[in-house]
C-alpha positions in Angstrom: 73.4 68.2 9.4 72.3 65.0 7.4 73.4 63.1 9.9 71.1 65.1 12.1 68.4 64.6 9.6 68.5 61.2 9.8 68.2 60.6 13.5 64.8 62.4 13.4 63.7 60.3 10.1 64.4 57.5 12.4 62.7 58.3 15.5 59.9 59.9 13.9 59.3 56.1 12.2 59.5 54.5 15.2 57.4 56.2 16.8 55.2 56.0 13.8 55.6 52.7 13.9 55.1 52.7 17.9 51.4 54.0 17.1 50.6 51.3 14.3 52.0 48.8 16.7 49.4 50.0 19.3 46.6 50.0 16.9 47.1 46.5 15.7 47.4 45.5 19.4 43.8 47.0 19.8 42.9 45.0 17.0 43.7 41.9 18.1 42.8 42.3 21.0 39.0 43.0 19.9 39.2 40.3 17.3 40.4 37.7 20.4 37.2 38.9 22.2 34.7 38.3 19.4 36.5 34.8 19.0 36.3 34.2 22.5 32.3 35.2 22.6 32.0 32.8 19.3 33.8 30.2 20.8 31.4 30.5 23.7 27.9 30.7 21.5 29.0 27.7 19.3 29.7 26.1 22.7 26.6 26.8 24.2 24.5 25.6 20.8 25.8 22.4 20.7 24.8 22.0 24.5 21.5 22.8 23.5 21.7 21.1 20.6 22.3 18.1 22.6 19.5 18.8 25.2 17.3 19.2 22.2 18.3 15.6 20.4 17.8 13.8 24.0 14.8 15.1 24.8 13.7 14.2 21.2 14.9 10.9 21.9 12.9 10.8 24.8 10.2 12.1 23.6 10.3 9.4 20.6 10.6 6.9 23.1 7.8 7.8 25.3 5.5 7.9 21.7 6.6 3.9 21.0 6.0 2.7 24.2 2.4 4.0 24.7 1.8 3.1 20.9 3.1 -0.4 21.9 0.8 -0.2 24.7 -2.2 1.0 22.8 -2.0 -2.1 20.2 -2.0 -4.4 23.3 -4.6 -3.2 24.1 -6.3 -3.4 20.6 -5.2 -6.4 20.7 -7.0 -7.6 23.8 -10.0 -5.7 23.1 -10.6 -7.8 19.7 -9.8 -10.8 21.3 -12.7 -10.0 23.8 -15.1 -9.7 20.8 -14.1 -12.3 19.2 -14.9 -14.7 22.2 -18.1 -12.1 22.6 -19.2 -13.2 19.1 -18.2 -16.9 19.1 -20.3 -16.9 22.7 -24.0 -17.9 21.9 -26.8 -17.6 24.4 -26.7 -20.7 26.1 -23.6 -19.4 27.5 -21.6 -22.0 24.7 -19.1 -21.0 22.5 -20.5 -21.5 19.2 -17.8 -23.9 16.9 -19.0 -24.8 13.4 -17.0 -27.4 11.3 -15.6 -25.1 8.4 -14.1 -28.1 6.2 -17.6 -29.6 5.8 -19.6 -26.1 5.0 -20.0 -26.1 1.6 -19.6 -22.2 0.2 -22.3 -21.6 -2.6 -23.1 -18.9 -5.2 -25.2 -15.9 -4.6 -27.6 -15.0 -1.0 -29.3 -17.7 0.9 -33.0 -16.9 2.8 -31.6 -19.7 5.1 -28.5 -21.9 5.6 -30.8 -24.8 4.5 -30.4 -23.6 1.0 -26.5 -23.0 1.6 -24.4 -20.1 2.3 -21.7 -18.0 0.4 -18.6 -16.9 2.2 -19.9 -13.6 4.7 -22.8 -15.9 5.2 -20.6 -18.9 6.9 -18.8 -16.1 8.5 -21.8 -14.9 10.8 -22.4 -19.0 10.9 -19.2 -19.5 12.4 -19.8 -17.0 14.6 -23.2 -17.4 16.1 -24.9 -14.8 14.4 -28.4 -15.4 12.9 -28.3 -16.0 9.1 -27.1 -12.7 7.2 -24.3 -12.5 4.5 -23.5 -8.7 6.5 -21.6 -9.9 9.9 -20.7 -7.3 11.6 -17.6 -8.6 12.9 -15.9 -8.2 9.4 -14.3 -5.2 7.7 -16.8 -3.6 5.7 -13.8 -3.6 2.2 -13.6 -7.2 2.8 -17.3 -7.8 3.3 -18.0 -6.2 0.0 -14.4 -8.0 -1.7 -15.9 -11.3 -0.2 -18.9 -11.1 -1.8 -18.0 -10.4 -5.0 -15.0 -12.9 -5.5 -17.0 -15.9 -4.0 -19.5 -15.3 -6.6 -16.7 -14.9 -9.6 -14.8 -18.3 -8.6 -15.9 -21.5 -9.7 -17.0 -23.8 -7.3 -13.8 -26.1 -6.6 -11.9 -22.5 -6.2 -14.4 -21.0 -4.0 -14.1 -23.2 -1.1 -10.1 -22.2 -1.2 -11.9 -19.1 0.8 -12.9 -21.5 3.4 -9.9 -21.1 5.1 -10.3 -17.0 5.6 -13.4 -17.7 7.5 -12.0 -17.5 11.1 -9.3 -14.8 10.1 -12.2 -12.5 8.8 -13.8 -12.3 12.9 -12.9 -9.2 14.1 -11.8 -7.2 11.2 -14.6 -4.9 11.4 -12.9 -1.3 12.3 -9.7 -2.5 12.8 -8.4 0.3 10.7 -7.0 -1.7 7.9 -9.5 -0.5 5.2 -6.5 2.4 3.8 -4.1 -0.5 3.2 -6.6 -2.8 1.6 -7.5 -0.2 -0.9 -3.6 0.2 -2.1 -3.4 -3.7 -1.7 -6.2 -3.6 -4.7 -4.9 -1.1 -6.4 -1.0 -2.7 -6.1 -2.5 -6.4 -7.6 -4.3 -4.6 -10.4 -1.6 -2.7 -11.7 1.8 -5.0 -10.2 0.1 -8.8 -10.2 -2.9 -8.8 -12.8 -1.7 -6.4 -15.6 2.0 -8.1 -16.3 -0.2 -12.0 -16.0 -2.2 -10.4 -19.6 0.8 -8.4 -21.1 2.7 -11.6 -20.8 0.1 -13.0 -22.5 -0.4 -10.7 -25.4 3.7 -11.0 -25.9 4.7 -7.9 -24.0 7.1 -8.8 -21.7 9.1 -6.2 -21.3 6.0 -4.2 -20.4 4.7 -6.5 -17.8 8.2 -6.4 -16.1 8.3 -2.9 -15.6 4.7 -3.1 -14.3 6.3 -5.7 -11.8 9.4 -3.9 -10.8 7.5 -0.9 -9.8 7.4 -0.2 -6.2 4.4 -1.6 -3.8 2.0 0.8 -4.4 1.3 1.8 -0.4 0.4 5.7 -0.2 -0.9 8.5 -3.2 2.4 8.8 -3.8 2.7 5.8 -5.2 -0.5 5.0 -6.3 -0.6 8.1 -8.7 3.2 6.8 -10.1 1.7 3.3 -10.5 -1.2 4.7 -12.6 0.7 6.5 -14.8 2.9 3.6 -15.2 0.2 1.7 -16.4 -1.1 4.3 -18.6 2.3 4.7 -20.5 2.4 1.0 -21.3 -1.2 0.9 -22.5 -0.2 3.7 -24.8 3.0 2.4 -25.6 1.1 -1.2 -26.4 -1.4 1.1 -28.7 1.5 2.3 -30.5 3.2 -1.2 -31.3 -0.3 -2.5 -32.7 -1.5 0.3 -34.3 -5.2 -0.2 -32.4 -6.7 2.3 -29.8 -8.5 1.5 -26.7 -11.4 3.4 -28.7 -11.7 1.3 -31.8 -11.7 -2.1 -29.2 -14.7 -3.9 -31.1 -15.8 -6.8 -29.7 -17.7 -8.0 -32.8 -13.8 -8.9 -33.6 -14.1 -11.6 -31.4 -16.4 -15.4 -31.7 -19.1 -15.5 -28.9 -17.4 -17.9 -26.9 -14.5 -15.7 -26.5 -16.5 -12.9 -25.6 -18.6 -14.9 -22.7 -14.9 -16.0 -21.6 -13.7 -12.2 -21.7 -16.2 -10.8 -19.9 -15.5 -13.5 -17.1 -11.8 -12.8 -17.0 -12.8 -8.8 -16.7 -14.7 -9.8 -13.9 -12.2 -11.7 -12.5 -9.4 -9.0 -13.1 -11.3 -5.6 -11.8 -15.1 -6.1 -11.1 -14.6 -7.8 -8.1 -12.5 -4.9 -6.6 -14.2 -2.4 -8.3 -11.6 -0.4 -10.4 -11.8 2.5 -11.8 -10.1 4.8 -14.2 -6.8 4.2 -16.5 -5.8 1.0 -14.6 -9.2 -0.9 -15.3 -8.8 0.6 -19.1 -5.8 -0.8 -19.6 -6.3 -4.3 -18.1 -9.4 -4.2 -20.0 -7.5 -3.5 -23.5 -4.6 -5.8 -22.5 -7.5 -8.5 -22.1 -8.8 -7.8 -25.0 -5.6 -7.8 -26.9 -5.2 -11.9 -25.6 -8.7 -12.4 -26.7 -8.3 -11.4 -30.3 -4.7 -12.9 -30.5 -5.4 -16.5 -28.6 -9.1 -16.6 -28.5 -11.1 -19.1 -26.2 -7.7 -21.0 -25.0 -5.9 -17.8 -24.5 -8.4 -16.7 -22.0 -8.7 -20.0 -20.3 -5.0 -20.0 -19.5 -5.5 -16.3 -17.8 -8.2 -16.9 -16.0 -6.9 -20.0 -14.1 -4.0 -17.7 -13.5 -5.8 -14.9 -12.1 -8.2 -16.8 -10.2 -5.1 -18.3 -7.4 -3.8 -14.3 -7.7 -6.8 -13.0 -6.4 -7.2 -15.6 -3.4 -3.9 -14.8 -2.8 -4.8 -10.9 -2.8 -7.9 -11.8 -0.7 -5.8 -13.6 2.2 -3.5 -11.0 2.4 -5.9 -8.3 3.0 -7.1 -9.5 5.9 -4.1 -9.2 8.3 -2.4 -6.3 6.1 1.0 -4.6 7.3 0.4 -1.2 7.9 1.7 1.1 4.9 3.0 4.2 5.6 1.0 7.4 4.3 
């Protein structure tokens, strides 16, 4: 009888086991399918993922070349008006020797009195006598101007040599880039030259070592760049940029200062915390080194801002 009983224990776990054996079979079975069907998705995605990257590619491709083309074009097209505007009505092309013009301070009624920089401009090319040629950039028209004027006459006719490059500027689409190029020198070129000079070093390299100042990006972190070291300069000397006094300072000093200010951000017509805090770091030289102080900043900043000049007119074009 046991023996009995255990025969039927045994079959009825095989087949017990014979029906969890089937279901596991089912199981796999369904779990090999949805593999399979991944397998085939994930295989079909990177196909299209591929398709998707070449036509990218190709698309990308396409973009360059007819960008390449268009600034050929460009190209061509300002070459065109620059022989247009060198051509004078006699059917010449008009040539004026540039290293014997002489570039004078302030407007001319006539070039028998002299002319200032945008004046030997529309000389140069043909143009009747106007200090607004309409071959040049409007920025650098108005930048012209006003740094010819600030220079002393030796250092003004360095600008003699920007005459040819400035035909042809007028919308070339270069005005965004010389904007940040001002904005770069005031903050990364003319700031450091007077915190160097007022003893803070450390300072001035940081202003330095910031990156190009190209897009709002980085024009809003080199502004408050410069506004944290003009505070941080407040802080070591115990004087605010509201108590400046310029009754601290002898009359020669102040002439000199407000020549330097000039020189530093009238000419490109800052604004706002940068043109504050060159302003106080000027003033800080002034009080410290008086007359001498300046002198040495000025001659500094004068080459800087030809340099600045030169390199707006043929910018590289920032990204935005």
């Amino acid at each position: 009888m046991e023996e009995d009983l255990d025969l039927v224990r045994c079959q009825m776990a095989k087949a017990v086991l014979a029906v969890d054996f089937e279901g596991l079979k089912t199981c796999a079975n369904n779990l090999f399918t949805k593999i399979q069907t991944l397998s085939e998705r994930m295989a079909w995605l990177q196909t299209e993922h591929e398709r998707v990257v070449h036509e990218w590619v190709r698309e990308e491709t396409h973009h360059q070349n007819a960008a390449a083309a268009a600034r050929a074009e460009l190209d061509q097209l300002r070459a065109e008006l620059d022989r247009f505007l060198h051509f004078t009505p006699n059917g010449e092309t008009h040539t004026v020797d540039i290293d014997n013009i002489i570039l004078t301070f302030g407007t001319h009624a006539s070039r028998d009195e002299g002319v200032n920089l945008m004046e030997a401009v529309a000389w140069h090319c043909g143009d009747a006598h106007t200090d607004t040629p309409v071959s040049v950039s409007s920025t650098l028209r108005t930048l012209g101007k006003n740094l010819s004027d600030l220079l002393p006459h030796n250092q003004r006719q360095q600008l003699k040599k920007c005459i040819p490059m400035l035909v042809g500027t007028a919308h070339d689409g270069y005005d965004p880039q010389r904007i940040c190029l001002a904005l770069d020198w005031l903050i990364r070129i003319c700031a450091p030259v007077w915190l160097q000079l007022a003893g803070f070093r450390s300072k001035a390299y940081a202003l330095q070592n910031l990156d190009p100042i190209v897009n709002e990006r980085t024009a809003t972190a080199g502004k408050a760049a410069i506004y944290d070291a003009m505070h941080a300069v407040a802080e070591e000397t115990g004087i605010r940029w509201a108590t400046v006094d310029d009754s601290l300072l002898s009359t020669p000093s102040k002439v000199r200062l407000e020549e330097a200010l000039q020189l530093s951000t009238g000419w490109i017509v800052a604004r706002g915390d940068p043109q504050r805090a060159v302003k106080f770091f000027a003033w800080l030289v002034a009080l410290d080194k008086g007359y001498l102080g300046l002198d040495r900043a000025i001659a500094e900043i004068q080459t800087l801002a030809i340099q600045l000049y030169e390199s707006m007119i043929k910018p590289e074009r920032c990204p935005g």
